[in-house]
SEVO-869954 format. One record per atom (N, C-alpha, C): residue number from 1; chain; atom name; x, y, z. Coordinates in steps of 0.02 Angstrom, whole numbers, plus 32768, in hexadecimal, padded with zeros to 4 digits. Each point is the difference from the previous one (the first is absolute). Layout:
N
+-----+-------+------+------+------+------+
|   n | chain | atom |    X |    Y |    Z |
+-----+-------+------+------+------+------+
| NUM |     A |   CA |    X |    Y |    Z |
...
+-----+-------+------+------+------+------+
//
This chain:
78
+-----+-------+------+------+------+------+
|   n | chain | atom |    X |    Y |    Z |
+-----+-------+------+------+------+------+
|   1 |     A |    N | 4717 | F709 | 5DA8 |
|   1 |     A |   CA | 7FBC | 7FEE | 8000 |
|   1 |     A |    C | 7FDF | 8010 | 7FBE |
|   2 |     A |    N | 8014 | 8021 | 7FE7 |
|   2 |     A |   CA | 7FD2 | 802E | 7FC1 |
|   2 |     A |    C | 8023 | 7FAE | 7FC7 |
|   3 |     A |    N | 8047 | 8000 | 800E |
|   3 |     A |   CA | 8011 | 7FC5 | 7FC8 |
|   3 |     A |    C | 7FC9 | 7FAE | 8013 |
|   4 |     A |    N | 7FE5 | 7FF8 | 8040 |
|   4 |     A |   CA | 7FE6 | 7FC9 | 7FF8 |
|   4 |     A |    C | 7FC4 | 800E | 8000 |
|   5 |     A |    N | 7FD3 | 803C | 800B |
|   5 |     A |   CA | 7FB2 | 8011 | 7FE3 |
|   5 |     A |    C | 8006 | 7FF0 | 7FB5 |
|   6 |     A |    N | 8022 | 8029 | 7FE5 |
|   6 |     A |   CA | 8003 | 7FED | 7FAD |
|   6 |     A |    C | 800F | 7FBE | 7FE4 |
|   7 |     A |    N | 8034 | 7FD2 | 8022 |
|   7 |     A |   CA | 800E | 7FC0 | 7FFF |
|   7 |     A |    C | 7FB2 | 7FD7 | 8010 |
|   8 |     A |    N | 7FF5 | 8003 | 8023 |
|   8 |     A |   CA | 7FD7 | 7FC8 | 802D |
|   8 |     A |    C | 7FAE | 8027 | 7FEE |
|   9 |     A |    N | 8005 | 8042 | 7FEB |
|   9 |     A |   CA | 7FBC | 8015 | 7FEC |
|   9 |     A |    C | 7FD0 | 7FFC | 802E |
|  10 |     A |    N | 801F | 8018 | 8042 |
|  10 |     A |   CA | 7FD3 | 7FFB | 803C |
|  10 |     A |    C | 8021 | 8034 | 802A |
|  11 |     A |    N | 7FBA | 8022 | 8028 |
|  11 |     A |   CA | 801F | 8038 | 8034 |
|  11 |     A |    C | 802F | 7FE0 | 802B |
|  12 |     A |    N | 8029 | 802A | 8008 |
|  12 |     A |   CA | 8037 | 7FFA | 804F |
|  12 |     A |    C | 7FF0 | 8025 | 8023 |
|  13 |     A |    N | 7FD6 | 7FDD | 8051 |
|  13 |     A |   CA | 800E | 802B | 802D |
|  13 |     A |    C | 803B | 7FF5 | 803E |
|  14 |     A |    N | 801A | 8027 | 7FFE |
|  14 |     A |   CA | 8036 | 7FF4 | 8030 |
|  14 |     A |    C | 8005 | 8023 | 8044 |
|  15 |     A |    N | 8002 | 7FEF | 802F |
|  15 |     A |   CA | 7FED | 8032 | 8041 |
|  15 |     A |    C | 8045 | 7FF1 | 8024 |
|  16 |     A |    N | 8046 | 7FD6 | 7FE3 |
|  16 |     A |   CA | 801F | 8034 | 800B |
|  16 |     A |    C | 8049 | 7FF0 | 7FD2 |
|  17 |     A |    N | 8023 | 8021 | 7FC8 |
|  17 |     A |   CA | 800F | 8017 | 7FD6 |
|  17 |     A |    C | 8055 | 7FDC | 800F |
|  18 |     A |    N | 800E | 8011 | 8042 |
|  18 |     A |   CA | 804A | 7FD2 | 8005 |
|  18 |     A |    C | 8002 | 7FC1 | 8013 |
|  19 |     A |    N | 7FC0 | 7FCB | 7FFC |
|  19 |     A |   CA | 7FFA | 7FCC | 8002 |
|  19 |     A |    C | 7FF6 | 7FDF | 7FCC |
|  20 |     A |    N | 7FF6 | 801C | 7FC3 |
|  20 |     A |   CA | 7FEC | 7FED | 7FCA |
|  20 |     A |    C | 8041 | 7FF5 | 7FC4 |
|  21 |     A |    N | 800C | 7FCB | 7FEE |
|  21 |     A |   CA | 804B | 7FFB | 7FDA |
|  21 |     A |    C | 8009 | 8011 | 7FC9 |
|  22 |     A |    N | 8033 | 802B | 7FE9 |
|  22 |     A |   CA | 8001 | 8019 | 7FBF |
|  22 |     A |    C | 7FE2 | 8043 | 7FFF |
|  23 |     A |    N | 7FE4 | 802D | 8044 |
|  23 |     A |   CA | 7FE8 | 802E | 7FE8 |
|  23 |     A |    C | 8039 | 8035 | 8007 |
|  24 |     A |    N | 8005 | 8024 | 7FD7 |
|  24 |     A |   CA | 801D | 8028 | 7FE6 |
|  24 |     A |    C | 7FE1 | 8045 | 8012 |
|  25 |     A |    N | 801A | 8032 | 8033 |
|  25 |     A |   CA | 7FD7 | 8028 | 800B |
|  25 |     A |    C | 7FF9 | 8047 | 7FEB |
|  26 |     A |    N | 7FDF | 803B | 7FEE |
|  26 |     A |   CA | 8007 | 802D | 7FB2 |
|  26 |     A |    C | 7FF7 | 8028 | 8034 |
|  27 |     A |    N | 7FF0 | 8009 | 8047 |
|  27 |     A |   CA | 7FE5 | 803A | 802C |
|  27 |     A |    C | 8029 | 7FE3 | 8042 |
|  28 |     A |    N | 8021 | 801C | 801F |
|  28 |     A |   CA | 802B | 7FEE | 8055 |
|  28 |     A |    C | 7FBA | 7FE4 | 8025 |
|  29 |     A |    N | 7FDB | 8041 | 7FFD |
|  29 |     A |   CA | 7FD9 | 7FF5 | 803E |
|  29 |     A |    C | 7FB0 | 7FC2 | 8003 |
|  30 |     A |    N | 800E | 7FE8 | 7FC0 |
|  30 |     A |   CA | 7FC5 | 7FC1 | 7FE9 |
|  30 |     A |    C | 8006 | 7FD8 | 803B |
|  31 |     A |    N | 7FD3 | 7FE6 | 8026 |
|  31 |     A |   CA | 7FF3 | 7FC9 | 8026 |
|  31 |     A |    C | 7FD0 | 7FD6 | 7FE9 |
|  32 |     A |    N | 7FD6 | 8020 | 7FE8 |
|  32 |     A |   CA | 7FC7 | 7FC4 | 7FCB |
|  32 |     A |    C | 7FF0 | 7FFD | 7FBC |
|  33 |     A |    N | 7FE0 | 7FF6 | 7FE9 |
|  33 |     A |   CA | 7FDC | 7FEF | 7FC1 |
|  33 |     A |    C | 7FCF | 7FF4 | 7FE3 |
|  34 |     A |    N | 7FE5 | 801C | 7FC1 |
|  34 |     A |   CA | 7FDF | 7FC7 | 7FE0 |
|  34 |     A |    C | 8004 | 8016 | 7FC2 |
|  35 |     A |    N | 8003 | 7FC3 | 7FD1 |
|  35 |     A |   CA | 8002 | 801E | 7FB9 |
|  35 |     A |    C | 7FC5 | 7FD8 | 7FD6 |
|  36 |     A |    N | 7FE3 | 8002 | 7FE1 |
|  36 |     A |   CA | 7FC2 | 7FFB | 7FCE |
|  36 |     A |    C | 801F | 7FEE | 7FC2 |
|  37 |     A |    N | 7FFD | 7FDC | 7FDD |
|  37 |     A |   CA | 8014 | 800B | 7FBE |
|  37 |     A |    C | 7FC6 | 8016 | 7FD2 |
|  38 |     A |    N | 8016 | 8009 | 7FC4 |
|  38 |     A |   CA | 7FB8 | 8027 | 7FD2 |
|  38 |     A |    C | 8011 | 7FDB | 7FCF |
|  39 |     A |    N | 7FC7 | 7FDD | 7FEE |
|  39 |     A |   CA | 7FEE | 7FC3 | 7FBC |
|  39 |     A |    C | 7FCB | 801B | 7FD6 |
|  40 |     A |    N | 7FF7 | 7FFA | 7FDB |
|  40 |     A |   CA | 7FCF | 8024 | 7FDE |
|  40 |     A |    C | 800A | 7FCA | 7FA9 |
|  41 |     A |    N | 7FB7 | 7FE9 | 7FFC |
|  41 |     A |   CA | 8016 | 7FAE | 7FBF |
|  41 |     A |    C | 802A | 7FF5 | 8003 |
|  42 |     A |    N | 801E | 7FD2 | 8045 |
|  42 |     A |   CA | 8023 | 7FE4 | 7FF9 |
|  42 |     A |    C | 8054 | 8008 | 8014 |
|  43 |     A |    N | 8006 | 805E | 7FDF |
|  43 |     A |   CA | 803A | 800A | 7FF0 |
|  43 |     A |    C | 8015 | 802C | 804B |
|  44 |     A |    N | 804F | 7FF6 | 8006 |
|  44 |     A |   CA | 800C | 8021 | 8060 |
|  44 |     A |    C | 8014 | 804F | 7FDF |
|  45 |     A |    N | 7FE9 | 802A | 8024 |
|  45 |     A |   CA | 8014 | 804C | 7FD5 |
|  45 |     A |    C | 801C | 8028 | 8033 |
|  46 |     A |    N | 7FFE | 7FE1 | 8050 |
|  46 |     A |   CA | 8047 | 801E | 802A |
|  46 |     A |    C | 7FD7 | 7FDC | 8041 |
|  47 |     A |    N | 801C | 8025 | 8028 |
|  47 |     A |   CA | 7FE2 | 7FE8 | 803D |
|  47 |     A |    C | 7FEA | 805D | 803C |
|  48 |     A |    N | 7FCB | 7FF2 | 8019 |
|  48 |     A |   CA | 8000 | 802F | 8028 |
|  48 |     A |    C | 801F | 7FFF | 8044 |
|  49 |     A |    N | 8030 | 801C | 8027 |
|  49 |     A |   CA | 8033 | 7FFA | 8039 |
|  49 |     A |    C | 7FFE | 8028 | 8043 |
|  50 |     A |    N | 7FE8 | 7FED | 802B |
|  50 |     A |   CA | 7FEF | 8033 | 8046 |
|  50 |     A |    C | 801E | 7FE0 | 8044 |
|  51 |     A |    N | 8039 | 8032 | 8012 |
|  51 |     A |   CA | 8020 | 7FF9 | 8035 |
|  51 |     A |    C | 7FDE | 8024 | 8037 |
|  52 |     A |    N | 8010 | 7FD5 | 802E |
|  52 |     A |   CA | 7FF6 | 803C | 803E |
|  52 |     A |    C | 8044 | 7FF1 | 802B |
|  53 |     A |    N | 800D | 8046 | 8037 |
|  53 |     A |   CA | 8035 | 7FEF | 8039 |
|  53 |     A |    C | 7FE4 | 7FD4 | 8030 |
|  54 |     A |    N | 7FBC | 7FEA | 7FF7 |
|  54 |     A |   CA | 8001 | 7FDD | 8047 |
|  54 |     A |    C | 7FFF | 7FA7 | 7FE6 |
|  55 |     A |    N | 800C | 7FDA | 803F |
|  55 |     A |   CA | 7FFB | 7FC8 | 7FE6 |
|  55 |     A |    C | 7FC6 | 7FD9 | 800D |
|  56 |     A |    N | 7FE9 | 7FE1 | 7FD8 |
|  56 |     A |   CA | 7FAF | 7FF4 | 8005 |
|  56 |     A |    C | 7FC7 | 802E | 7FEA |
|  57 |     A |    N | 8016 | 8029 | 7FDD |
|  57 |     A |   CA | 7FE4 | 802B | 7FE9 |
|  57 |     A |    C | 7FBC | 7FED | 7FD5 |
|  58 |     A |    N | 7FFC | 7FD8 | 7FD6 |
|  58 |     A |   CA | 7FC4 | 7FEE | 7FD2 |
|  58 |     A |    C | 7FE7 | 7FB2 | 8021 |
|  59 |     A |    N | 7FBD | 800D | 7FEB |
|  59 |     A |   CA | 7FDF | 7FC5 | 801C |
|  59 |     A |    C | 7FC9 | 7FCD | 7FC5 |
|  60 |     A |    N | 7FDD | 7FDE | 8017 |
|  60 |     A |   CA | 7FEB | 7FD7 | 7FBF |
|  60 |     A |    C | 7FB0 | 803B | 7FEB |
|  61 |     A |    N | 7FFD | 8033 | 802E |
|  61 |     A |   CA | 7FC3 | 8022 | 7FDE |
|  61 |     A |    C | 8036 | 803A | 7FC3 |
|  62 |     A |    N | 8017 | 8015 | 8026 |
|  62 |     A |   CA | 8044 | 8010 | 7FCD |
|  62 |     A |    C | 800D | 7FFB | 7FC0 |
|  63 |     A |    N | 800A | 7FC5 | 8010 |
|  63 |     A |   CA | 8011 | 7FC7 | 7FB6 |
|  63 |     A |    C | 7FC5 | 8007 | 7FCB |
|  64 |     A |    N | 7FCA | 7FF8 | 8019 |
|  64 |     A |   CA | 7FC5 | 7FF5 | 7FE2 |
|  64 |     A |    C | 7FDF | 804C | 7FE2 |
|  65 |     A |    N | 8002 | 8043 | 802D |
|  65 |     A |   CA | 7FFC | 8032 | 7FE6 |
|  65 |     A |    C | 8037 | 801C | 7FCF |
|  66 |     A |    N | 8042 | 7FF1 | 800F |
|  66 |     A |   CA | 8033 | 801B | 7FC1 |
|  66 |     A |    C | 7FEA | 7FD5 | 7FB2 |
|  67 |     A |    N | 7FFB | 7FC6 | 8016 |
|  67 |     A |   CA | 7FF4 | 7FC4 | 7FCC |
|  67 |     A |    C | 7FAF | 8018 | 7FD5 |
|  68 |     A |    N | 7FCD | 800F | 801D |
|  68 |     A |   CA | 7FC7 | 801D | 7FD8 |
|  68 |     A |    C | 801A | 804B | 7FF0 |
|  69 |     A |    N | 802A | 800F | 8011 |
|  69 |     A |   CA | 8035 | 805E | 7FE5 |
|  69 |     A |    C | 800E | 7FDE | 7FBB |
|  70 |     A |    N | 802A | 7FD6 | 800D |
|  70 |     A |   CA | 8033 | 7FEE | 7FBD |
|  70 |     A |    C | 7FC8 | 7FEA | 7FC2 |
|  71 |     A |    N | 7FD1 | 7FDA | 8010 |
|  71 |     A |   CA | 7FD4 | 7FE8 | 7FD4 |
|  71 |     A |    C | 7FD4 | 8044 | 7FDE |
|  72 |     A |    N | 7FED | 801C | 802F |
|  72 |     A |   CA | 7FD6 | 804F | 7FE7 |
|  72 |     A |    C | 8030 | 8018 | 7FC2 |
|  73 |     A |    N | 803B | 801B | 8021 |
|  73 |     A |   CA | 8034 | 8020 | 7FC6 |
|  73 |     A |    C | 8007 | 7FCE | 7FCA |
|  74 |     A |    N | 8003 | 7FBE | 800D |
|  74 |     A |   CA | 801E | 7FDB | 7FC7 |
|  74 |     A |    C | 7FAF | 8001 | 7FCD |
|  75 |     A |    N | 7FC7 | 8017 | 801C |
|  75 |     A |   CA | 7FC9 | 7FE1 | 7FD2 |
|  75 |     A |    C | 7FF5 | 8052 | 7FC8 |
|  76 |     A |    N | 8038 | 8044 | 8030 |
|  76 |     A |   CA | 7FFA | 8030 | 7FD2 |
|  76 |     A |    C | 8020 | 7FFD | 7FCE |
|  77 |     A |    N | 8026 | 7FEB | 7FF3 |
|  77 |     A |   CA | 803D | 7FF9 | 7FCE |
|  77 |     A |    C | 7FE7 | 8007 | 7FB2 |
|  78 |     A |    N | 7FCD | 7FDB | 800A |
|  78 |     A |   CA | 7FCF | 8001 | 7FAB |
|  78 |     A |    C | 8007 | 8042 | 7FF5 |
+-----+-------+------+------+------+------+
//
């Protein structure tokens, strides 16, 4: 997931992690997801990555509070 946030430059939420192809998993007990990527002019400078064990874990308010997270940090960077 983290390779197609950075690819596709769009959050992945995934609610549930062994349905999703190609994911590659870095933790046993991951059942969900979501990853953020971080853009900042333009340029991709990683992605931010949050598992949980349960499945269904993140939701679209979720999405939207990590996503104004990533933007806060990315506007400290100056």
């Amino acid at each position: 997931m983290c390779g197609t946030a950075a690819l596709e430059r769009e959050t992945q939420l995934v609610p549930d992690v062994h349905a999703f192809a190609g994911h590659i998993a870095c933790d046993a007990a991951s059942r969900s997801e979501i990853v953020v990527p971080l853009i900042r002019r333009g340029e991709l400078l990683g992605v931010l990555d949050i598992d949980s064990p349960a499945q269904g874990r993140f939701t679209e308010t979720d999405r939207a509070g990590i996503e104004a997270l990533a933007r806060e940090f990315l506007a400290r960077l100056d």
